[in-house]
N, C-alpha and C positions, 0 to 999 in steps of 0.2 A: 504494500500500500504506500501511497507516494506520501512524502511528511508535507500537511498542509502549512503554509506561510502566510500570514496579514502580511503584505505589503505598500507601504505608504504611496499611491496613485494621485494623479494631476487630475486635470479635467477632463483628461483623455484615461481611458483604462489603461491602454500599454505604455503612458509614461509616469516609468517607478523611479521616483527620484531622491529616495531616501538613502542618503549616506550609510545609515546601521544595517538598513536591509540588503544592499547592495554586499554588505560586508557577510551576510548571513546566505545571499545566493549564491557567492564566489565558495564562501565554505560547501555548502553543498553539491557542489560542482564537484569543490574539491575532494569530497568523498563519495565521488559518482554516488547519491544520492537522489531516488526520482523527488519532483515537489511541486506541490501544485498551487502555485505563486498567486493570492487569492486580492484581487486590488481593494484598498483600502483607504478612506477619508478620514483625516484629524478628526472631524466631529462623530465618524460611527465607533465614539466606548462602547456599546452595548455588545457591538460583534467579539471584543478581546475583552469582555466581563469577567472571564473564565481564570485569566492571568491576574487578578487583582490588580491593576495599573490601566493607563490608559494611552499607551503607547506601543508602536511596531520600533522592531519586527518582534514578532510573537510566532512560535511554530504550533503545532497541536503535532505528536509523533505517539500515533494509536492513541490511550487514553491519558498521556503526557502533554503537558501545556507548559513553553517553557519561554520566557521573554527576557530582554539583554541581548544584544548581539555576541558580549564577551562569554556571556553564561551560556549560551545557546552553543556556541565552539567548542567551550568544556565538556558542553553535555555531549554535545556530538562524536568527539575525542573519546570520549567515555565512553558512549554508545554502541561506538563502534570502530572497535580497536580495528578490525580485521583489513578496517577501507583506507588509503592514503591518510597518512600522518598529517595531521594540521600543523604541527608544532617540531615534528621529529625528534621528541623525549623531552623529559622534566625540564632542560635547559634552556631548551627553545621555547616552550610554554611560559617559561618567568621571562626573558627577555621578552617575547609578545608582548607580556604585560606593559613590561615599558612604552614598547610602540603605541601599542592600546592608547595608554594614557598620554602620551606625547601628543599623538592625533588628536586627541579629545584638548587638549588644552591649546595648540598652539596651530594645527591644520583643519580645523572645522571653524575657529573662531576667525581664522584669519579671511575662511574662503566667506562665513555668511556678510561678512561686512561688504562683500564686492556682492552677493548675487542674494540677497534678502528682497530685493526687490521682484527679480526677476520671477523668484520662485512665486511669489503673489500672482506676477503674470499669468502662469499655468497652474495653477490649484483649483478646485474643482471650484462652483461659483458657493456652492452651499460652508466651504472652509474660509470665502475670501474673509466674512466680517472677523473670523476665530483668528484667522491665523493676522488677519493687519495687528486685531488689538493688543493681542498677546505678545508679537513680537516688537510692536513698536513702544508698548510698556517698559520690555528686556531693554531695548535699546537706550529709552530715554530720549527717542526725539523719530519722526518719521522713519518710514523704510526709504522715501527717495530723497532725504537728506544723509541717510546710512551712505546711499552708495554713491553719492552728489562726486566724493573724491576717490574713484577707487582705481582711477590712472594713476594718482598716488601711491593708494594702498597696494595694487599688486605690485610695486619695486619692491619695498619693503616685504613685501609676504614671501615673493621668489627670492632673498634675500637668506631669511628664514630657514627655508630648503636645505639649505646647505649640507647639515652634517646628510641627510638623505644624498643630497645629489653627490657628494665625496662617496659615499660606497657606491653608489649605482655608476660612477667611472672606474670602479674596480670589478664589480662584476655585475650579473644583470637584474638580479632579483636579490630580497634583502635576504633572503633563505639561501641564497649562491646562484647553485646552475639553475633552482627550480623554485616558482615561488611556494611561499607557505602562510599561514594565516597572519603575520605581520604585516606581509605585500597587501593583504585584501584587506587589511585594518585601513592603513593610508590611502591605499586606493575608492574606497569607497567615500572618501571627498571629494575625488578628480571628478566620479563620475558622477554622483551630485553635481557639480556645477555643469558638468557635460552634459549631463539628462535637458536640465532645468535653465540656463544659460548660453548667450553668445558672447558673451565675452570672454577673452581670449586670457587665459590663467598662468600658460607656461610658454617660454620664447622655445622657437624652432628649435634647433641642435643642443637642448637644452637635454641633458642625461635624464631628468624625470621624465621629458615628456618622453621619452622613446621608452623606456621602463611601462609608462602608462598605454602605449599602445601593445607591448607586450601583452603584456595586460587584459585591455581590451582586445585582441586576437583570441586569448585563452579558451579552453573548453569549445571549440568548433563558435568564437567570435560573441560568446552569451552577454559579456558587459555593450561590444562594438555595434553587436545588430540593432540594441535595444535604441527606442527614441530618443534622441537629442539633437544637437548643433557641433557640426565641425571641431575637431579637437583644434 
């Protein structure tokens, strides 16, 4: 039976353009794992009731309901030792963690300050009033004065990068020759902005972006085919 996924959906059904879920289909991939990627609206809590919270991704695996992206990896790793290694042993498992957290503090804040607008642009129409007020609360001032300077902001962001793009001019994935659940941590920013965005995040011959097309090629092209804008 395929593990069902809530995944975060625009106003279109097939654009998924959630950062964590994105992080939670690459894992499933990466444990040839079937699933049946179920699209989901900020305002439908009633459908992920079952998880006590009220956010994706969220899976249901037989009569397991389990939400977190990071928890979801563990459980998956646990689940199911016999399938590709997410982490390839205890060590890689606690360094993820690092990435984890690194992503979470310094490559999703950076990216929603350029694309908070855009993502308003394609949200379903029933999320537009949820998601302006909630996010321009977080912010402390509009979404189109958020992204007013973000010709600015992305130097400074690809800036940032750095210790990422120093390993990725050494080899091609942050796991070596093949990636692993760190790669899909970080990645599942790019393609949030890739889904949901036109604006242009990483310069040309830039070591991330070719890391990111990696990437996006993976599992027969599942991040590349899906909806968005030109890398």
């Amino acid at each position: 039976m395929a593990i069902k996924l809530y995944d975060l959906a625009g106003a279109e059904d097939d654009r998924r353009f959630s950062p964590n879920c994105w992080r939670t289909r690459m894992a499933l991939a990466h444990k040839r794992l079937d699933v049946d990627a179920v699209p989901w609206r900020f305002v439908e809590k009633d459908a992920i009731a079952a998880s006590g919270q009220g956010a994706v991704p969220v899976i249901v695996d037989a009569d397991k309901t389990v939400f977190d992206s990071w928890t979801i990896a563990n459980y998956l790793e646990d689940r199911y030792p016999d399938r590709p290694s997410l982490f390839g042993g205890d060590a890689g498992r606690a360094l993820a963690r690092f990435v984890n957290n690194w992503t979470q503090s310094v490559v999703y804040p950076g990216l929603f300050r350029m694309i908070v607008k855009d993502i308003w642009d394609h949200v379903a129409a029933k999320d537009r009033d949820y998601f302006r007020q909630s996010r321009e609360q977080r912010l402390g001032m509009t979404l189109e004065a958020a992204v007013a300077d973000r010709d600015t902001k992305v130097v400074a962001f690809r800036a940032s990068l750095q210790p990422l793009r120093t390993t990725l001019e050494a080899q091609p994935f942050l796991g070596g020759a093949a990636p692993y659940y760190a790669d899909y941590s970080i990645f599942g920013g790019f393609q949030w902005a890739r889904c949901i965005s036109p604006f242009k995040i990483l310069e040309d011959g830039d070591p991330v972006a070719a890391w990111r097309q990696r990437l996006l090629d993976a599992f027969d092209g599942l991040a590349g085919k899906s909806k968005g804008y030109p890398c």
